[in-house]
C-alpha positions in Angstrom: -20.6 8.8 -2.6 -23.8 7.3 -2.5 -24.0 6.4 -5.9 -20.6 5.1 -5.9 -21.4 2.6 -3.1 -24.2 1.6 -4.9 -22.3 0.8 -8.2 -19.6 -1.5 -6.1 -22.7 -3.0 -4.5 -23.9 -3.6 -7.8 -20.5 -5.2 -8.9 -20.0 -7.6 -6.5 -23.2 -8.8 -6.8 -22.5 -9.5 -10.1 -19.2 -11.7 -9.0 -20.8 -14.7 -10.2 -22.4 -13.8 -13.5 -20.6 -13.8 -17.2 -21.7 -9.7 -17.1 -19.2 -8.2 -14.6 -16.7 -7.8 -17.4 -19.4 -5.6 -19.5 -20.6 -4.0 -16.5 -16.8 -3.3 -14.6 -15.0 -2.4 -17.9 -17.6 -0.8 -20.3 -16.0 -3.2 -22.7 -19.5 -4.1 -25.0 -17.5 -2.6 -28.2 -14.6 -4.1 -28.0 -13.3 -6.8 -29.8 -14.4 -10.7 -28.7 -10.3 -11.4 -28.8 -9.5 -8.6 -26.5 -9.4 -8.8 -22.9 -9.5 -5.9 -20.9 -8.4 -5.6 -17.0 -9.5 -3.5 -14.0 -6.7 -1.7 -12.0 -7.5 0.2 -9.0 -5.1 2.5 -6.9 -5.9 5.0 -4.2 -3.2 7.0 -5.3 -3.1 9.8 -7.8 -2.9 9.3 -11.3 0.9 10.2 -11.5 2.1 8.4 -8.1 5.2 5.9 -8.2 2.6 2.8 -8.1 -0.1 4.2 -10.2 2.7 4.8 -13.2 4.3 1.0 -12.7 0.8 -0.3 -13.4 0.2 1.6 -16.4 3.4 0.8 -17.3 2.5 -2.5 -17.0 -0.4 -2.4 -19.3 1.3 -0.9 -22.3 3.6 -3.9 -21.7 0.8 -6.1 -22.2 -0.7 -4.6 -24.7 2.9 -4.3 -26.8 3.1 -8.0 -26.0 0.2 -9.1 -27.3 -0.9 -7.0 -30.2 -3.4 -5.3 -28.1 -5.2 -8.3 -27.3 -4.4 -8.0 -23.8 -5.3 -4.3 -22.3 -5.1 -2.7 -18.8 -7.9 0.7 -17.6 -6.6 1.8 -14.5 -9.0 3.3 -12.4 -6.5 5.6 -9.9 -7.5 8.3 -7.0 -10.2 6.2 -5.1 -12.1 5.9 -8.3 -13.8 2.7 -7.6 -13.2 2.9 -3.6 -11.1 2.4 -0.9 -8.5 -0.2 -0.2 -10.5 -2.3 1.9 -13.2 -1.8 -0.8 -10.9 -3.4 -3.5 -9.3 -6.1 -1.7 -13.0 -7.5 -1.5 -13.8 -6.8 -5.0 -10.4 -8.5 -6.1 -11.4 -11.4 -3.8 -14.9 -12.3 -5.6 -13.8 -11.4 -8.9 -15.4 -7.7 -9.7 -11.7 -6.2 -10.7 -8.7 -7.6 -11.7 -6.0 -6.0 -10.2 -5.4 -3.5 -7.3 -2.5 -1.9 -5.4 -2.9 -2.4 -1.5 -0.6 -0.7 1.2 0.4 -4.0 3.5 -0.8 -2.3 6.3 -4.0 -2.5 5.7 -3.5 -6.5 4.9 -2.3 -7.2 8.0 -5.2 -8.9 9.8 -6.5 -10.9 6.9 -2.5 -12.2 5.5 -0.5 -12.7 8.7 2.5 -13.1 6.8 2.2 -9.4 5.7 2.8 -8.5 9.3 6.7 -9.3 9.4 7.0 -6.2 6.9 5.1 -3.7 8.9 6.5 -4.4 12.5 8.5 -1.1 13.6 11.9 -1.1 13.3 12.1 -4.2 11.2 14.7 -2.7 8.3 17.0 -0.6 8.3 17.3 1.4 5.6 15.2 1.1 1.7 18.8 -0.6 0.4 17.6 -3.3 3.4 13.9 -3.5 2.6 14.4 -3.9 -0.9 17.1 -6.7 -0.9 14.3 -8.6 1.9 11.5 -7.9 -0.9 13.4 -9.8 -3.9 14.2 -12.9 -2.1 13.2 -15.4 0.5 10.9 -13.2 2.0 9.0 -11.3 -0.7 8.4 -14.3 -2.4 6.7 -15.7 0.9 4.6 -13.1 1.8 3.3 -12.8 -1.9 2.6 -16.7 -1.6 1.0 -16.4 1.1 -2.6 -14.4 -0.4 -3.0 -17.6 -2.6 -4.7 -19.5 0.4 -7.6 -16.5 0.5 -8.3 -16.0 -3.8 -5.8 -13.2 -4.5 -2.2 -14.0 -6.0 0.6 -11.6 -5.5 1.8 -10.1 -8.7 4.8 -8.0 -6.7 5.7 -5.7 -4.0 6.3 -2.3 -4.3 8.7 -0.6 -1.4 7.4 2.9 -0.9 10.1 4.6 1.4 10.3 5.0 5.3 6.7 5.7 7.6 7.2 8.5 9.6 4.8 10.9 11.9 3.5 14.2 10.9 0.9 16.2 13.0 -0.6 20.0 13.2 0.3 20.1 16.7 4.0 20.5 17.6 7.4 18.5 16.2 7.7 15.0 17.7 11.5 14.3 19.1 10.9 11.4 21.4 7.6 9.2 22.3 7.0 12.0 25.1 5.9 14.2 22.4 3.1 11.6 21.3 1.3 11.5 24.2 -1.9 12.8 24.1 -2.2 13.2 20.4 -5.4 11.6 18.0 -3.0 9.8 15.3 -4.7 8.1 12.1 -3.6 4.6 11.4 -4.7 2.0 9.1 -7.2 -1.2 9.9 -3.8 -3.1 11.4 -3.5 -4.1 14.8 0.1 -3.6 14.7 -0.3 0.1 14.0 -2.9 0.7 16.8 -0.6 -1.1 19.3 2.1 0.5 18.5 0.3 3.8 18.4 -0.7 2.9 22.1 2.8 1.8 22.5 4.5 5.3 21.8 1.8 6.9 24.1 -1.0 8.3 21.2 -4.4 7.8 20.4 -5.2 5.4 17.3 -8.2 6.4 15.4 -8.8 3.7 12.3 -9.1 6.1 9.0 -9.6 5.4 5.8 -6.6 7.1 3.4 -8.9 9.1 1.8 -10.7 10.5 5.0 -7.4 12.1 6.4 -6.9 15.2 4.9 -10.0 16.8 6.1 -9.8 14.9 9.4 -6.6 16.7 10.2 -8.5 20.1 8.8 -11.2 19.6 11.1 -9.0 18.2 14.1 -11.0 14.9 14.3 -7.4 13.7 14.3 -4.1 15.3 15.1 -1.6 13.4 13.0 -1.3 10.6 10.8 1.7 8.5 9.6 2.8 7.7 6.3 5.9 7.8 3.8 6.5 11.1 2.4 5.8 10.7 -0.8 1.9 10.1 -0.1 2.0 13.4 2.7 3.1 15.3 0.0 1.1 13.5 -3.3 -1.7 13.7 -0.9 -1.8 17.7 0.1 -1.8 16.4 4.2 1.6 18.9 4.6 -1.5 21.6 3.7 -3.0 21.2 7.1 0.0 19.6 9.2 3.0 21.1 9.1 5.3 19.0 11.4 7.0 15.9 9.8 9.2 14.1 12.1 11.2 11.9 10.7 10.9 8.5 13.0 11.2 6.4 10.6 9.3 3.4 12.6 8.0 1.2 9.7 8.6 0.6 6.0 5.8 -1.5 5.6 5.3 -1.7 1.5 2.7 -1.9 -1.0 1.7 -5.2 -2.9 -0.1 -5.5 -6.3 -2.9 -8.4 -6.2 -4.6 -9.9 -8.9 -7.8 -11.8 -8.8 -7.0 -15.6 -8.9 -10.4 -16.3 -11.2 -8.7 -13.4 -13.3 -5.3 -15.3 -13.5 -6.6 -18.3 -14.0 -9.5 -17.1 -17.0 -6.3 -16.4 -19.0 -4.0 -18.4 -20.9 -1.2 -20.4 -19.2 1.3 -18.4 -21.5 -0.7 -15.1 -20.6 -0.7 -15.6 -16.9 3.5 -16.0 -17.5 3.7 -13.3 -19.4 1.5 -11.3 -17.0 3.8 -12.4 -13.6 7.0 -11.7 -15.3 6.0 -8.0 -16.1 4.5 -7.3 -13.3 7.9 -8.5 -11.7 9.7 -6.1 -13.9 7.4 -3.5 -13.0 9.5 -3.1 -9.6 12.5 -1.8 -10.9 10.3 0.9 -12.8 8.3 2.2 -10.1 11.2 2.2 -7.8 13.6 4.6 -9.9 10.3 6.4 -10.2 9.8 6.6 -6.6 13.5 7.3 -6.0 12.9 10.3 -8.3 9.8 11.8 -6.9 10.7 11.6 -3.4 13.2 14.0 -3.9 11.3 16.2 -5.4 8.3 16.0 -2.9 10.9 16.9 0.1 12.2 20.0 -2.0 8.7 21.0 -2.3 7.7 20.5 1.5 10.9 22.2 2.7 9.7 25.4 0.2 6.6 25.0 1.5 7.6 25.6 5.5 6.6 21.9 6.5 9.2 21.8 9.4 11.7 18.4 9.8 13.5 17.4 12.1 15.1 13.8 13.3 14.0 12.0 16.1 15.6 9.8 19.2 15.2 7.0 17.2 16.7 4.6 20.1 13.4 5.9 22.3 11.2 4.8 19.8 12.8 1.7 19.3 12.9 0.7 23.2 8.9 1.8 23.3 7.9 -0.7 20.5 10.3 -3.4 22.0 7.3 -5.1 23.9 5.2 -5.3 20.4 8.4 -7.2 18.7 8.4 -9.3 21.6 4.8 -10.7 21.2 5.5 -11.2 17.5 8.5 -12.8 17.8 6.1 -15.8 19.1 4.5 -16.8 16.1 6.9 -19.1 13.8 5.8 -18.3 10.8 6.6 -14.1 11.5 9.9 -15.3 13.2 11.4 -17.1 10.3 10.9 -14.2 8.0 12.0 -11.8 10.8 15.6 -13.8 10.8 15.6 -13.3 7.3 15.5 -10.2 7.2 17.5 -9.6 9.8 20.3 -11.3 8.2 20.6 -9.0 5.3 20.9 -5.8 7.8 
């Protein structure tokens, strides 16, 4: 871990110098005509969102004779998400998938897709993401040095804990519940009567072994990819956020490459949705298979008492224009 740390240090320190590619990429032997990205993912290497991006470098690569190339670094590799958000930022990797959550404080606009109870359904979520509104909220990281490449839906948040099945907010109370760095997700922890306690992703597992946590929420596709349903066996399906992921590129990456480059970069990374989605659609319902055979218990929730909990969090949200526009558009295509 230490050493780790000290080789990110060691990147970003390097932001400004003509080395980082050398140093990031290993890329000393490799042709002065090819260019070689960073990709980072938290995920493992054969999640939904992992897969698109590799998918997105064999694109590349097919596109341009191998002159453009893609190394994705996936499973934490090179650090956590707040880790490559910075490093993305200043230049020391390319590209990196996010969850939105944890982009909430820095890229307001981000916070219209995590509020509880926004969408409906994916079918909802995913006709908000290709118009008006995923276009604005990837717009919206150019004012901070990122541009947004696409969005990546990844299914309905729900709760899962080691303690007991959750039916209504009641059931919360009391309970140590991992979120991410958001101040949405710690209110509305409060909200529905838990305890937030700010974790990184990777941290959780062996925070719900060791009971430094009781629960966590998250779609069920990471619960499962992730081997939490090893030490918490109650998933209760609330369904209070479908907050997505969203794949960021460096804007001194974009812009070091070719105007025809960049296109051809933005338009497969826009096609790159419609893989990882019927890869997600796929895997999902083999995860739940596989957590039903492996005695996680399931059941559905009052989800008109969670709603009416969260109620006061809308309310506060509702405030600020810029989230209420894109909270009218969305709600228009309920």
């Amino acid at each position: 871990m230490i050493e780790r740390r000290r080789f990110l240090a060691g990147m970003a320190a390097a932001c400004g110098a003509s080395v980082l590619p050398a140093l990031a990429l290993g890329n000393n032997s490799a042709s002065p005509d090819v260019r070689i990205l960073t990709a980072t993912d938290v995920h493992v290497k054969d999640y939904p969102t992992v897969a698109a991006v590799q998918w997105i470098g064999k694109q590349l690569e097919q596109e341009t004779g191998g002159r453009l190339r893609l190394r994705v670094y996936h499973s934490g590799q090179l650090g956590r998400e707040s880790e490559a958000i910075d490093m993305a930022r200043f230049g020391a990797i390319d590209i990196t998938r996010v969850y939105s959550g944890a982009l909430n404080n820095a890229f307001p606009l981000t916070q219209a897709l995590s509020l509880p109870y926004v969408f409906d359904s994916v079918p909802h979520l995913r006709a908000a993401l290709d118009g008006k509104v995923g276009a604005a909220v990837l717009q919206g990281f150019e004012k901070r040095d990122l541009v947004g490449l696409a969005i990546y839906d990844c299914g309905a948040r729900c709760f899962y804990n080691v303690r007991r099945p959750i039916h209504t907010p009641a059931d919360m109370h009391g309970l140590k519940f991992r979120v991410p760095a958001s101040d949405i997700f710690m209110r509305m922890i409060r909200l529905l009567g838990g305890n937030p306690t700010p974790l990184a992703y990777g941290e959780v597992f062996s925070a719900l072994q060791t009971h430094l946590i009781d629960g966590a929420e998250n779609n069920l596709r990471s619960f499962h990819s992730s081997r939490q349903f090893e030490a918490a066996h109650y998933w209760s399906q609330t369904e209070h956020s479908y907050s997505p992921d969203v794949l960021l590129i460096s804007r001194r990456s974009l812009e070091s490459l070719s105007k025809r480059d960049q296109a051809l970069l933005l338009d497969i990374s826009r096609a790159s949705v419609a893989v990882m989605r019927k890869l997600w659609d796929e895997s999902e319902a083999t995860a739940r298979q596989e957590l039903i055979a492996a005695n996680v218990r399931m059941n559905d929730c009052d989800l008109g008492a969670f709603r009416q909990a969260v109620a006061p969090l809308l309310a506060d949200y509702h405030r600020d224009p810029a989230i209420e526009a894109l909270y009218r558009e969305i709600r228009s295509l309920a």
